[in-house]
N, C-alpha and C positions, 0 to 999 in steps of 0.2 A: 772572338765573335761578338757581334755585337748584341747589347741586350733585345729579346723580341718585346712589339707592345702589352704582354702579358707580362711581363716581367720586370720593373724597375730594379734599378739597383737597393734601392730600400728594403722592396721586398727580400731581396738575397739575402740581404741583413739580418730581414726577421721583424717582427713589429708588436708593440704593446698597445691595444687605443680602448678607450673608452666614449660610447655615445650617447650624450646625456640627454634626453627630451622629454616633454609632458605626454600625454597618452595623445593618442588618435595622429600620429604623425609621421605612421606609417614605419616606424621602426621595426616593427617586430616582420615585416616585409622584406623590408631592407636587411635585415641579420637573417631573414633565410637566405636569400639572395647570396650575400658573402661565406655563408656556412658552405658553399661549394666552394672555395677554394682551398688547395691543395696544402695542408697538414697548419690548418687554426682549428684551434681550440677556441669557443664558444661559450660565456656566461652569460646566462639572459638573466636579467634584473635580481643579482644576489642581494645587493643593497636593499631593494624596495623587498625582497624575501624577508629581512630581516626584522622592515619596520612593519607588514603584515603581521609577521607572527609577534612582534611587540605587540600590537594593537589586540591581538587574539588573546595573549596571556595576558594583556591587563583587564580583559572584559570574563577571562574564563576564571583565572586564578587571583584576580585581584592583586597582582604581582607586575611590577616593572622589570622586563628581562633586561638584565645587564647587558651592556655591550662585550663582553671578557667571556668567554667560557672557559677558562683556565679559574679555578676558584672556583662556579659557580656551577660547576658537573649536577650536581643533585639536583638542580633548579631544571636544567636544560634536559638532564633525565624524565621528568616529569612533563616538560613538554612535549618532549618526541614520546611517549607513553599513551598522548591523550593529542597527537597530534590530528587524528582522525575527525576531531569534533570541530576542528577549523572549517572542514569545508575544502581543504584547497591541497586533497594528496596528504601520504603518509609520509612524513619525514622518518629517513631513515640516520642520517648525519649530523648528531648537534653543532657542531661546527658550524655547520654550513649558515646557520643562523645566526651568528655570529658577528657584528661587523669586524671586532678585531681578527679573527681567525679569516675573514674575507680575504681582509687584505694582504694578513700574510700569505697566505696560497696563493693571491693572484703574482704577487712578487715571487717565489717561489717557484713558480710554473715554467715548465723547459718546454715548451712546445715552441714551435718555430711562428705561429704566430696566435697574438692571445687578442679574441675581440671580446667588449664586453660591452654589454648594452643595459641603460640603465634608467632610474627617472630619476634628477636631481631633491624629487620631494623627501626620498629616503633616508636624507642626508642631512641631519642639524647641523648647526653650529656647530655643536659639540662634538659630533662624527666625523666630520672630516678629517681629522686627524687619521683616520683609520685608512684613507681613500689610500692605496698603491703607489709607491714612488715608481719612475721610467714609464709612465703611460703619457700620451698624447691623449687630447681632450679633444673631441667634435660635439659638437650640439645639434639641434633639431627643433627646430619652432615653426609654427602653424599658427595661423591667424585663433586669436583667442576665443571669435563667436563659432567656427567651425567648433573648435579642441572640445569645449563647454560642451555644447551642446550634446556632439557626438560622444562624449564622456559622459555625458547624466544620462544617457540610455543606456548607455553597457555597462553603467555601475547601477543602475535602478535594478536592472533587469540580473544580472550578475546576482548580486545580494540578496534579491528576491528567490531567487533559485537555491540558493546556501541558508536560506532562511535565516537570512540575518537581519532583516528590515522588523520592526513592531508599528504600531500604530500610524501616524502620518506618513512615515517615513514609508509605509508600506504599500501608499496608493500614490501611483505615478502622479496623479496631478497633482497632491503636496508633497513628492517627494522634494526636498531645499536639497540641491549640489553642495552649497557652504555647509549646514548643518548637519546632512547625511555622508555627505565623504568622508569617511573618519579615518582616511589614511597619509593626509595630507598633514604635514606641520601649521598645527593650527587650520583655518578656515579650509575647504576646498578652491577660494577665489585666490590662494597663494601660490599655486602649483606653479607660476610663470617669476610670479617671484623667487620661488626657492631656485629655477634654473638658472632666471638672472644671478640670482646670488654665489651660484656655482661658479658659472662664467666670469664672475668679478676677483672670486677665491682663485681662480685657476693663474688666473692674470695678474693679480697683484699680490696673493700672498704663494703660490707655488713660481710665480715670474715666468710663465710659457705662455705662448702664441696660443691663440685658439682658433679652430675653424664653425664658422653658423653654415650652415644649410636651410632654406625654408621647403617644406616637405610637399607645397602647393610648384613652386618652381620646379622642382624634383620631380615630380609627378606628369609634369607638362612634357620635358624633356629629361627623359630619364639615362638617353644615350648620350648624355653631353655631360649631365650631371653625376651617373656613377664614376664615371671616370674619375674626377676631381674628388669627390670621397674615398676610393679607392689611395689615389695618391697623397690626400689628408693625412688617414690612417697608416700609409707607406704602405700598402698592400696590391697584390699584384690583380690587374684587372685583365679581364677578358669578354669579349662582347657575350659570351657563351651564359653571366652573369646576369642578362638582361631577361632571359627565359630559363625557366628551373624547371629541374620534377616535379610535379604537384602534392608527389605520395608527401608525406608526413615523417619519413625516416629520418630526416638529416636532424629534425628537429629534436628527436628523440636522444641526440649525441650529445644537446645542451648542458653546460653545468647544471642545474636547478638545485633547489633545496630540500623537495620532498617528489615521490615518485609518483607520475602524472600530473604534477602543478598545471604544465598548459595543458592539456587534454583537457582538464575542469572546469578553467578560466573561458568556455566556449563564445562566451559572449564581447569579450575581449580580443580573443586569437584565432578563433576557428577560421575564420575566411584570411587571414593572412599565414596562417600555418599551411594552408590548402591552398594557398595561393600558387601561381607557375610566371607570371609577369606582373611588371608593376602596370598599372592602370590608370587613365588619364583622372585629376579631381573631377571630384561631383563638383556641381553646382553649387555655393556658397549661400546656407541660410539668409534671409533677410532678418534685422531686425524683427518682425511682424510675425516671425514664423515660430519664434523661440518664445522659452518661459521666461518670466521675470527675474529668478534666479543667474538663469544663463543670461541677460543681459547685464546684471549687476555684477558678476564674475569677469564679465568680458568689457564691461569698463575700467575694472580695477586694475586688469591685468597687462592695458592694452600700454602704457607709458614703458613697460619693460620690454614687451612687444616689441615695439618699434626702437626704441636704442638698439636693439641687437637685430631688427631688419635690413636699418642702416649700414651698418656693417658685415651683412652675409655676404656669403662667396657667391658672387651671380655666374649666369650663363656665359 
């Protein structure tokens, strides 16, 4: 019989993918959206879990957490002990913060289909070695004066809430994107860079195809467009995909790293974890309307930009 349109042959297979993009680009919409399909398995950002809780332990404990938690039990003890003082959920899993123990598991994992969604910023040089072997790669890019912008209010506003902001940093109108996002490799004006850089590693040093998406196109036409993401990642689609439950259960199936991570992150994920359809783009800042920051971010950013707009998967 023949295959129905919810089901490709790939799908029967089985599928491994990974979707790599900077914030505001609508992913965490898009992995509830595919968290309905029938027996995947779900990691939302283990990677960026990891380099989080680096950034916490070197501001709490004045310590650099290794990438290895084999060896370094005593270290990683101590942070899941004093995990509370992050701000972002109790880890209960040293592992899970781990990038080497990431990847093993994610290689490891028998489920019939494994998605995982991620930000390329998580990931130095030096880590990628840890990234999962048999994954396919998608990305996700958004115009860089949108990302900025809507990204220095959900990190302003985030941070201020976990009381992690001090002085400048703590009043919106000198809050600096570059010098207060302090989860980013190096500046916060790199975040487009570290995904180019992914994109380039995926390509010429793993040697696989890669699929872009832009998350503004996506948004316009979402019924043209998941499909083609769907059969990116070899996963099976169904129009059923384009409208979801709104409740907040499926999301709670997520791998994460510590218990309630999204629940906390409300500034970040609340309207897309409560989300039920995807939604046409808002209207595109003007220069005129943003901070000086998010201009000089979204200049630096915009040359990567565009190499990989060039070659996204259009309509």
């Amino acid at each position: 019989m023949a295959a129905s349109s919810s089901e490709s042959q790939g799908s029967r297979a089985g599928s491994r993918t990974i979707i790599w993009c900077v914030p505001r680009t609508v992913s965490t919409a898009l992995t509830k959206s595919l968290s309905f399909i029938k027996d995947i398995e779900v990691w939302f950002e283990p990677f960026t879990n990891c380099r989080v809780t680096q950034v916490h332990v070197k501001q709490t404990f004045g310590l650099d957490l290794p990438n290895k938690y084999e060896g370094n039990e005593e270290i990683f003890k101590r942070v899941v002990d004093r995990s509370r003082e992050f701000g972002v959920g109790n880890i209960t899993k040293p592992e899970k913060i781990s990038y080497a123990s990431i990847g093993r598991q994610l290689e490891k994992t028998t489920s019939r289909h494994v998605l995982v969604k991620d930000m390329a910023l998580a990931v130095s040089k030096e880590q990628k070695k840890f990234i999962p072997k048999g994954f396919k790669h998608i990305f996700l890019i958004r115009h860089p004066l949108r990302v900025f912008n809507s990204t220095r209010k959900s990190m302003f506003n985030q941070q201020l809430d976990l009381g992690l902001l001090t002085g400048e940093a703590a009043v919106e109108e000198t809050f600096d994107f570059e010098r207060d996002y302090q989860y980013a490799n190096g500046s916060g004006s790199m975040l487009f860079k570290d995904l180019y850089d992914m994109w380039k590693f995926v390509q010429e040093e793993l040697g696989q195809e890669t699929v872009i998406f832009d998350s503004d196109e996506f948004l316009s036409n979402p019924s043209e467009m998941l499909p083609k993401i769907c059969q990116a990642a070899g996963l099976p689609y169904n129009e059923s995909l384009l409208k979801w439950d709104s409740s907040i259960d499926v999301t709670k199936k997520w791998m994460v790293h510590a218990d309630g991570y999204v629940d906390k992150l409300g500034h970040f994920f609340e309207t897309a974890i409560n989300s039920c359809e995807f939604l046409p783009p808002s209207k595109m800042p003007s220069r005129d309307e943003v901070t000086p920051d998010v201009i000089r971010c979204t200049d630096r950013a915009m040359k990567y930009y565009d190499e990989m707009y060039e070659v996204r998967l259009k309509v």
